[in-house]
SELO-693736 format. One line per field, with one value per residue (C-alpha): residue number from 1; x, z, y. Coordinates in steps of 0.05 Angstrom, whole numbers, always signed. Last residue first. Layout:
SELO-693736
nr [NUM, ...]
px [X, ...]
pz [Z, ...]
py [Y, ...]
END
This chain:
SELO-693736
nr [468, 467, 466, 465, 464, 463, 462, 461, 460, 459, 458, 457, 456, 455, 454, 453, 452, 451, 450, 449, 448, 447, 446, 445, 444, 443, 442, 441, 440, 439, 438, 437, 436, 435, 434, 433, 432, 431, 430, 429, 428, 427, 426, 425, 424, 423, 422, 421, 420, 419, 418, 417, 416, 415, 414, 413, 412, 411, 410, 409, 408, 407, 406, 405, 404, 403, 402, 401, 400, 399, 398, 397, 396, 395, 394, 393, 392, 391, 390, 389, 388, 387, 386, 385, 384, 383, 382, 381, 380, 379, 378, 377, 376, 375, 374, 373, 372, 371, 370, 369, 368, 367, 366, 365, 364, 363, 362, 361, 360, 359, 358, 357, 356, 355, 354, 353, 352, 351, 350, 349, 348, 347, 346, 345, 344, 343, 342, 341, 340, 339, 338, 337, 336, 335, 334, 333, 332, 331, 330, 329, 328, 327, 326, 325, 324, 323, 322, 321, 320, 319, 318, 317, 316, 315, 314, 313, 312, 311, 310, 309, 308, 307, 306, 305, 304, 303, 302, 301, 300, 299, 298, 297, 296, 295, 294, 293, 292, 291, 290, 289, 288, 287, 286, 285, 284, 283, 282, 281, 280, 279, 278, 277, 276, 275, 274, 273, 272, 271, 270, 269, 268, 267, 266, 265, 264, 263, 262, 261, 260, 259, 258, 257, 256, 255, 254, 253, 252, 251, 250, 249, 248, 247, 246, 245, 244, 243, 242, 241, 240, 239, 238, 237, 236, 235, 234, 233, 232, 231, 230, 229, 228, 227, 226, 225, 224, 223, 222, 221, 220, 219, 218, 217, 216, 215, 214, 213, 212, 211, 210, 209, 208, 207, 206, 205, 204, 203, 202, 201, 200, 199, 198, 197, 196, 195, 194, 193, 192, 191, 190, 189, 188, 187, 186, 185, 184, 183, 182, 181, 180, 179, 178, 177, 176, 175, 174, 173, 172, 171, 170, 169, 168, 167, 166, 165, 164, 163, 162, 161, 160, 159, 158, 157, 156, 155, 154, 153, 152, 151, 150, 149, 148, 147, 146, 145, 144, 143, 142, 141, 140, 139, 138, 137, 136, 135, 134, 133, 132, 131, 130, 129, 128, 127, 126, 125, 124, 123, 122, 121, 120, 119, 118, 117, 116, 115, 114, 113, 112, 111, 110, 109, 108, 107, 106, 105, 104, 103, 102, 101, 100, 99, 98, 97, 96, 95, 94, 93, 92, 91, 90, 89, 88, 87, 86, 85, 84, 83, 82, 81, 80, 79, 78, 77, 76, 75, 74, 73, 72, 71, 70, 69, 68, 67, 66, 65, 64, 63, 62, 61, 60, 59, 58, 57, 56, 55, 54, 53, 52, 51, 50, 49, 48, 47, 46, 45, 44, 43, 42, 41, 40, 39, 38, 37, 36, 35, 34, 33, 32, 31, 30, 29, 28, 27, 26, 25, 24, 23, 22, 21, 20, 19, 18, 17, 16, 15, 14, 13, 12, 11, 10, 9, 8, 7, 6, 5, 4, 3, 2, 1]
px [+2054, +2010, +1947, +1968, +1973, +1901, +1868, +1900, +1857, +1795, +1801, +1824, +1761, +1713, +1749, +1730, +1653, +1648, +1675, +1622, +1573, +1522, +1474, +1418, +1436, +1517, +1499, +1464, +1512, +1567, +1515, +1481, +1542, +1558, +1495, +1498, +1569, +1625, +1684, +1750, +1765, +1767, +1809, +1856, +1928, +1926, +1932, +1986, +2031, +2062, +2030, +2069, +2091, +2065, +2022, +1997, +1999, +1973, +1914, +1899, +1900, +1855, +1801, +1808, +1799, +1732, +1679, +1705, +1697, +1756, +1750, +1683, +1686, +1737, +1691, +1711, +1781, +1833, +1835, +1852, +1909, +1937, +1927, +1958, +2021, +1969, +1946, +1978, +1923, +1871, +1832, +1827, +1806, +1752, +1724, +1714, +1656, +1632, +1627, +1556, +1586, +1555, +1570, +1642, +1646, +1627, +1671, +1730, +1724, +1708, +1772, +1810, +1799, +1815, +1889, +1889, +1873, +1931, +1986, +2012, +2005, +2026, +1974, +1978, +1897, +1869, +1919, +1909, +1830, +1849, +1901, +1856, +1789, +1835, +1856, +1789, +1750, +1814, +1802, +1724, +1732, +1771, +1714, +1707, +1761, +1733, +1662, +1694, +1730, +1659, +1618, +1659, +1682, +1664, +1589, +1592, +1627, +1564, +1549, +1614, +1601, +1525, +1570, +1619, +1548, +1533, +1600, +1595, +1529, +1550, +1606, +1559, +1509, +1535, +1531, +1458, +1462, +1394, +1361, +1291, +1263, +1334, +1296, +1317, +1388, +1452, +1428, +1446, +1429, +1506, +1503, +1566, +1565, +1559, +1560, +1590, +1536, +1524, +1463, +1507, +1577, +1602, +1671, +1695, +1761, +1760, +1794, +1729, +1679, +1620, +1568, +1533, +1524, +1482, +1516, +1475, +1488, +1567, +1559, +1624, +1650, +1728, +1746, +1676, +1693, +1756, +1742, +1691, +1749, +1794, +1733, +1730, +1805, +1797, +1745, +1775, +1836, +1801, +1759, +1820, +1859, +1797, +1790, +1854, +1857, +1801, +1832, +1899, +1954, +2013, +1966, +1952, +2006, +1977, +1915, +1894, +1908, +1927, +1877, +1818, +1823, +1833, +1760, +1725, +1744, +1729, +1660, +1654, +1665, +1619, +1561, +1502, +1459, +1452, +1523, +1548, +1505, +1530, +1598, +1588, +1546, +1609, +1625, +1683, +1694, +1764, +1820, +1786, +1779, +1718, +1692, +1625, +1576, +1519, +1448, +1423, +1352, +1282, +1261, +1276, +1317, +1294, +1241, +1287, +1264, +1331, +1340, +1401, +1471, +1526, +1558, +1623, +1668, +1728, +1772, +1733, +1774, +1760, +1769, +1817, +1800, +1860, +1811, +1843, +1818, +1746, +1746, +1765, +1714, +1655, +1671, +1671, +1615, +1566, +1587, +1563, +1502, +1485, +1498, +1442, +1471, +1440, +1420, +1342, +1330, +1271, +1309, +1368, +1409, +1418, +1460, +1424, +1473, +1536, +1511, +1562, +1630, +1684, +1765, +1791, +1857, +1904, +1966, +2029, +2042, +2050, +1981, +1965, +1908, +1840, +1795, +1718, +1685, +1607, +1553, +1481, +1448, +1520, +1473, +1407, +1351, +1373, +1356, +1365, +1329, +1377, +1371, +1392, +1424, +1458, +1461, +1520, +1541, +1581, +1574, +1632, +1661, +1689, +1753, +1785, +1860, +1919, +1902, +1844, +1777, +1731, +1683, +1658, +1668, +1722, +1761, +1744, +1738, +1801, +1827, +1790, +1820, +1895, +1908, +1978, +1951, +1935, +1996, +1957, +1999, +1983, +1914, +1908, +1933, +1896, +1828, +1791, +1721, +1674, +1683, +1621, +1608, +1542, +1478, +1494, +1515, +1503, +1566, +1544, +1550, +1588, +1554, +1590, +1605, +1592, +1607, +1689, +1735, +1792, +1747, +1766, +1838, +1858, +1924, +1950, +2004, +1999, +2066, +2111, +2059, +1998, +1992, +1951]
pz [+1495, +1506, +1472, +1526, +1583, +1575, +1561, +1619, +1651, +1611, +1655, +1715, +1708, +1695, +1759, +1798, +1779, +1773, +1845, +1872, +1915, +1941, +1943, +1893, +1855, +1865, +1846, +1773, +1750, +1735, +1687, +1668, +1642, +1610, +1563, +1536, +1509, +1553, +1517, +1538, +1477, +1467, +1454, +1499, +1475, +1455, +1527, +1550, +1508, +1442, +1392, +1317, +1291, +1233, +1174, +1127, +1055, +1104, +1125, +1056, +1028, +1075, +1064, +998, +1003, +1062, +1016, +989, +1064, +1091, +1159, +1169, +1189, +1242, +1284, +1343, +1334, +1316, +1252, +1273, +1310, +1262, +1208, +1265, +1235, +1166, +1208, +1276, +1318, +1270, +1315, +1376, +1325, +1288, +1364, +1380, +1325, +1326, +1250, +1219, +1150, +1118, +1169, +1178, +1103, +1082, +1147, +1122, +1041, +1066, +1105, +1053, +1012, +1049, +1055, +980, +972, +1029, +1007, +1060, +1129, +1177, +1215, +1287, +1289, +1343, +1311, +1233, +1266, +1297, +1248, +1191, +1217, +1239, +1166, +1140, +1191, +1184, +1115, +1124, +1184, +1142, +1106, +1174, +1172, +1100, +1128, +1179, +1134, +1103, +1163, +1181, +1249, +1305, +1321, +1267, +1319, +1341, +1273, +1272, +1340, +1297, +1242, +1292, +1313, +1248, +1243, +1302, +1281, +1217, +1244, +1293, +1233, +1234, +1297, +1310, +1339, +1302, +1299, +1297, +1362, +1404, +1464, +1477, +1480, +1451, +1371, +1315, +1259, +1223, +1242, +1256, +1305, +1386, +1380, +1442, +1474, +1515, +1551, +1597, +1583, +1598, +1561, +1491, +1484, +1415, +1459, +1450, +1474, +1452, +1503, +1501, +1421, +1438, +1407, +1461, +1442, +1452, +1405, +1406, +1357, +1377, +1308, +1300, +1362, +1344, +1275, +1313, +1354, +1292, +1266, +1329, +1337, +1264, +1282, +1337, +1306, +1244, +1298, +1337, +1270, +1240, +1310, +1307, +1236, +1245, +1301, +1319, +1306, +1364, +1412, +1362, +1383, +1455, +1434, +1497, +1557, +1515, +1452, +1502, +1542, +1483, +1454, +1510, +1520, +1440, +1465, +1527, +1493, +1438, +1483, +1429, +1477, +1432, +1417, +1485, +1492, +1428, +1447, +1515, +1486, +1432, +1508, +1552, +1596, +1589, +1593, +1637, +1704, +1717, +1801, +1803, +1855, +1873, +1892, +1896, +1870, +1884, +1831, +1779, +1732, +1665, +1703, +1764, +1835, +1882, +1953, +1978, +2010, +1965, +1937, +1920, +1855, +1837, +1778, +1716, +1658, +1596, +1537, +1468, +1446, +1445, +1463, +1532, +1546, +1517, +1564, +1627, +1609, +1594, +1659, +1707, +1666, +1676, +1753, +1761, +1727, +1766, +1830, +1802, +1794, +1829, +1815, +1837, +1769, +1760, +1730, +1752, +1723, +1785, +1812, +1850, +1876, +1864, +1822, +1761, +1776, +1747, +1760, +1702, +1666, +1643, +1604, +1629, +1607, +1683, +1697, +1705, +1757, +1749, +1810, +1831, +1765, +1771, +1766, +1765, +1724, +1693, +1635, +1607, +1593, +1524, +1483, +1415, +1381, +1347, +1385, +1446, +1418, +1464, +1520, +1571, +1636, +1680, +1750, +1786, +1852, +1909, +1927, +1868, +1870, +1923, +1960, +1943, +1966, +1998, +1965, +2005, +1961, +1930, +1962, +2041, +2019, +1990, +2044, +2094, +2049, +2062, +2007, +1971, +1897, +1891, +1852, +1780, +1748, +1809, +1810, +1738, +1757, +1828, +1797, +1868, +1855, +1898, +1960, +2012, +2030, +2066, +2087, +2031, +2030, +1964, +1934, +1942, +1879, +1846, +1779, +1721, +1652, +1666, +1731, +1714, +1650, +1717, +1744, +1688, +1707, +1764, +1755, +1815, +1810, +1839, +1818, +1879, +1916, +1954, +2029, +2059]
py [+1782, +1834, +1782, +1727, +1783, +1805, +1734, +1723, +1779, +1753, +1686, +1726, +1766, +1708, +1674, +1731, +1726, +1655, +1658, +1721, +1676, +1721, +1655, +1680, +1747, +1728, +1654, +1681, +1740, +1685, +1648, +1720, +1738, +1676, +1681, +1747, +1728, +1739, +1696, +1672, +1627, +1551, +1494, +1522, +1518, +1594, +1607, +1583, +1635, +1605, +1628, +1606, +1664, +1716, +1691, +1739, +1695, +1634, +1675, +1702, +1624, +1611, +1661, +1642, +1566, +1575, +1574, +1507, +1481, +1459, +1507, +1501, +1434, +1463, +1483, +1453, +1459, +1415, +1435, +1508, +1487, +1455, +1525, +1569, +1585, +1607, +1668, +1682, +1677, +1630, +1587, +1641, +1697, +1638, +1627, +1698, +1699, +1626, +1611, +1638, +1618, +1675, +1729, +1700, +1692, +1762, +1795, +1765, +1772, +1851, +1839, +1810, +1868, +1911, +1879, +1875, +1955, +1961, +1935, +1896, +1878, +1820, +1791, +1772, +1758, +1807, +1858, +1841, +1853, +1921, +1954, +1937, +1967, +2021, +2033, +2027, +2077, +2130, +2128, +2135, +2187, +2240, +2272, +2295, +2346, +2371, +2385, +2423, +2475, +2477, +2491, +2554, +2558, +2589, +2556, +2516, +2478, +2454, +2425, +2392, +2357, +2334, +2310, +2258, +2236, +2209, +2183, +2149, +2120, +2103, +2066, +2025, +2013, +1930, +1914, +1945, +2022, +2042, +1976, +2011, +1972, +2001, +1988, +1921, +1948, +1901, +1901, +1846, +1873, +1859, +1790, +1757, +1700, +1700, +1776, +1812, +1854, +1926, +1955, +1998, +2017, +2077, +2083, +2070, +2120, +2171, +2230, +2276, +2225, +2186, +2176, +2248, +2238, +2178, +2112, +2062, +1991, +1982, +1925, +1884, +1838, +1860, +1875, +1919, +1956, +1972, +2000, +2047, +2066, +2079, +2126, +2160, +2177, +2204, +2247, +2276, +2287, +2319, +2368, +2394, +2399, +2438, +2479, +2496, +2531, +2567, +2608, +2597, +2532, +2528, +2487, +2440, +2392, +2389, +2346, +2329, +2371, +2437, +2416, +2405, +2464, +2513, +2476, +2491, +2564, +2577, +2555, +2588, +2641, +2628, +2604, +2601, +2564, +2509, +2513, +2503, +2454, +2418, +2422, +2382, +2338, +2320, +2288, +2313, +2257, +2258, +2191, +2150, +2117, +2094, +2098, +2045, +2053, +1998, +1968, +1912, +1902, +1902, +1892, +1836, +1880, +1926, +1959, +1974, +1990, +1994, +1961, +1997, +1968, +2007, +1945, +1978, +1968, +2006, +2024, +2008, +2021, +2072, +2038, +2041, +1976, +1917, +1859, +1855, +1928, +1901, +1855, +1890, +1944, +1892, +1861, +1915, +1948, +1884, +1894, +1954, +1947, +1882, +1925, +1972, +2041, +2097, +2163, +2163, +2188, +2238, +2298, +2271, +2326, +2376, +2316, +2254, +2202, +2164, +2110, +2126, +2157, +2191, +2191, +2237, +2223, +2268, +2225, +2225, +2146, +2127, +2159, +2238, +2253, +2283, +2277, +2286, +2276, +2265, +2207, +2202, +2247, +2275, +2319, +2309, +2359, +2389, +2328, +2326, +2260, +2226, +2158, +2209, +2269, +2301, +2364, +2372, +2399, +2369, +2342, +2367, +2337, +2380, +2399, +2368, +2350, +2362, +2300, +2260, +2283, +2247, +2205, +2170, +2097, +2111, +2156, +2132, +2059, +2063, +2088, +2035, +1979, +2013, +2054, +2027, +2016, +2097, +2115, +2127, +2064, +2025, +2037, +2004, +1940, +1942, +1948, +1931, +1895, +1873, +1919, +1936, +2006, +2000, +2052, +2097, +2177, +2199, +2245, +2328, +2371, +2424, +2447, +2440, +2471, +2541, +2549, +2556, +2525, +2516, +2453, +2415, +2415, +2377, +2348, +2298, +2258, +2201, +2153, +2174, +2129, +2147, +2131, +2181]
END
């Protein structure tokens, strides 16, 4: 096959053995038709020269790339689901079937979601609904432009089966999605391992996460690892928490077996953007409690950050990981800064005034009830940007009294004028609730996927303005 001298091929999961996955057989469906081909992204892993039948064959099929996984694995796992444990879940509906290394040499699994029954169904039919496939494409390629650490959707195939939903008119389309991403191994994984008091298999676990992802550990033994393993972990959590809250997102399902070990956002299901800030603002209908609203998303993460510590308990002493966590509220404040002086082309300073300015930031925008993505677009580059903000459409806001200090914090952290294209729109890509269901509406009635496509190259020079 036609891969480039980019693929390089790495499987490594496979080497822990049986007892984290069970080998299982892809669906075979009745059509394999293409929506979405992330050719960006396959170029950096050296697959962007399959032929359409190819990638149909890999991506679709199933088959096995060259020199990687003979057969895919569906992992094992346990979580806490709305913090309820659950020891009857694990990949239901989706498996890995490759790891590969990207431009950046990082080890990155190819997973699925929709490809079939695995022993962890339970009563699933393993499918994803073509309207679920296509809400990940774009939540994926928008949080990427947002700056948030995410896993990427690769491919897109309408699969050609009439699915019953409870949540979606029924029947429905149905699909498979391949994500690229950097480790599926969940705090789930952990906390099976602990529930079934696997200490092997523990201290296995945890050697195969510092050599393929936190390599500078691999010199520390015993205790000692597992509290740098664990503090990393943590803090990579806490600065993707931060991201989340910069990039108004609700990610709307925090379960302990959807948070990762690398810190990267990834299967996305029930998310939101926020039109306006409102810290109870929730993504899943069934979240009645508010539990992963806007606002608690830190909490949640570092809840679930304590329930991976518990199952490290396991083999290491609970105080020595009490301390490691302690480290998620620094981490929390300085990513929360990173992300928004990011999204706005701030310049730093000291930090107690920069945190404050973001509490004064986050007051006023829930106060004011400005458009969320609207006050990043007007203010990009702080006080350079103060013309451009009067010129847009809610610039009443803007010269309100409530508004002096906010502005006077801007101008103090101005960077450069934005130049790029985009910044002359008078409004934002967005994908509120609203114009997903909008581009969602002609493919459900006419199978007309241009609002679709143009959504994508909309967010995609959203992309390149923000790189720039």
């Amino acid at each position: 096959m036609p891969v480039t001298d980019q693929y390089r091929p790495d499987p490594r999961f496979a080497a822990l053995g049986p007892a984290f996955a069970d080998a299982v057989t892809p669906a075979r469906f009745p059509q394999h038709t293409l929506r979405w081909r992330n050719q960006g992204w396959a170029s950096r892993i050296g697959l962007d020269d399959l032929s359409v039948g190819e990638w149909e064959a890999h991506l679709a099929r199933f088959e096995p790339l060259p020199g990687n996984m003979p057969a895919p694995l569906a992992m094992r796992y346990h979580g806490h689901q709305f913090r309820n444990y659950n020891p009857d879940i694990g990949d239901g509906r989706g498996f890995l079937y490759a790891q590969l290394r990207d431009d950046a040499g990082r080890l990155l699994d190819l997973g699925t979601k929709g490809s079939g029954q695995t022993p962890y169904s339970r009563f699933g039919d393993g499918r994803l609904t073509l309207k679920g496939g296509v809400r990940e494409v774009l939540a994926a390629a928008m949080l990427e432009a947002r700056g948030v650490y995410t896993s990427k959707a690769l491919s897109l195939f309408e699969t050609g089966e009439a699915l019953t939903r409870g949540d979606e008119p029924s029947p429905t389309r149905s699909s498979v999605l391949v994500r690229l991403s950097h480790s599926h191994i969940r705090f789930g994984t952990f906390q099976r391992l602990a529930f079934f008091e696997q200490r092997d298999e523990m201290w296995a676990l945890i050697e195969h996460a510092v050599e393929n992802y936190y390599p500078e550990f691999q010199n520390l033994a015993g205790e000692v690892k597992i509290a740098a393993l664990f503090g990393a972990i943590a803090e990579a959590n806490a600065r993707l928490a931060a991201s989340w809250m910069a990039a108004g997102f609700v990610h709307g399902v925090l379960n302990t077996d959807n948070l990762n070990i690398t810190g990267e956002s990834f299967d996305y299901g029930p998310w939101r953007f926020v039109p306006t800030s409102d810290p109870v603002f929730t993504a899943a209908y069934f979240d009645e409690t508010g539990l992963y609203a806007f606002g608690r998303q830190p909490e949640a993460v570092s809840w679930a950050l304590a329930q991976l510590g518990g199952a490290l308990t396991l083999v290491c002493q609970a105080s020595i990981l009490e301390r490691e966590l302690a480290r998620f509220a620094q981490a929390y404040q300085l990513g929360l800064r990173e992300h928004v002086f990011a999204r706005l082309w701030l310049r730093a300073g000291e930090i107690e005034a920069d945190m404050a300015f973001l509490g004064a930031l986050f007051d006023w925008l829930t106060e004011s009830q400005a458009g969320w993505d609207q006050f990043f677009h007007d203010w990009i580059g702080g006080g350079a940007s103060a013309s451009r903000a009067a010129a847009s459409p809610q610039a009443a806001l803007y010269v309100q009294p409530a508004f002096a200090e906010l502005r006077a914090g801007l101008a103090a952290r101005a960077s450069a004028l934005p130049t790029h294209p985009y910044f002359q729109r008078p409004r934002p890509a967005g994908l509120l609730i609203e114009d997903v269901e909008a581009l969602w509406a002609p493919i459900a009635e006419r199978d007309d996927w241009a609002l679709f496509e143009a959504k994508l190259a909309e967010i995609d020079q959203a992309r390149q303005a923000f790189a720039a």
